[in-house]
C-alpha positions, -999 to +999 in steps of 0.1 A: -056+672+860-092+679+865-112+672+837-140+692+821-177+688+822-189+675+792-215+705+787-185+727+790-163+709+764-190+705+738-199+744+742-160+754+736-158+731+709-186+744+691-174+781+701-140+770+680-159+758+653-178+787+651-148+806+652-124+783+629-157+791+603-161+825+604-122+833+602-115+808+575-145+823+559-137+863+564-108+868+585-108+897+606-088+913+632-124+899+655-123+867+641-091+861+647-087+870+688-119+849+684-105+823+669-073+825+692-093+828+725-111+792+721-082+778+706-063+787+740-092+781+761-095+742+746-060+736+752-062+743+786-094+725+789-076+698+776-043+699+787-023+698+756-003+728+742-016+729+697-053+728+688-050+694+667-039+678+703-067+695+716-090+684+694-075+645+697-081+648+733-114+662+733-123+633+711-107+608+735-128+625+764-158+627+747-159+593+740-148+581+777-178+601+790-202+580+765-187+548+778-195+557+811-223+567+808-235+536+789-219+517+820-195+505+800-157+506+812-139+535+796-108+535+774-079+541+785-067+578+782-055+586+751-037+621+747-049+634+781-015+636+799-007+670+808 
């Protein structure tokens, strides 16, 4: 599985917060495709099939990116099996 770029994850994951916000807040027939579009575009980002595994791996991935780039070896993959 390739993995995302890290600018790319955090943008979608601020997209679905965005979204998750403005739905929870009004929902619309908008907010919801909204909400549904970044859901399904994190999953596949991820590799995982519901958005709290998407979230989880995101997390995972997010953090493996930090290690490395403090030099320090990364964890191992938690949740980013396909």
């Amino acid at each position: 599985m390739l993995l995302p770029a890290e600018k790319e994850l955090r943008a979608v994951l601020a997209r679905f917060a965005e979204a998750r916000f403005r739905h929870d807040l009004q929902p619309t027939g908008r907010s919801s495709r909204e909400l549904e579009d970044t859901s399904y575009t994190l999953c596949v980002m991820t590799g995982t099939r519901s958005v709290d595994e998407a979230l989880a791996a995101a997390d995972v991935l997010l953090e493996r990116l930090r290690m490395e780039r403090q030099g320090a070896p990364a964890r191992a993959e938690q949740g980013l099996a396909a």
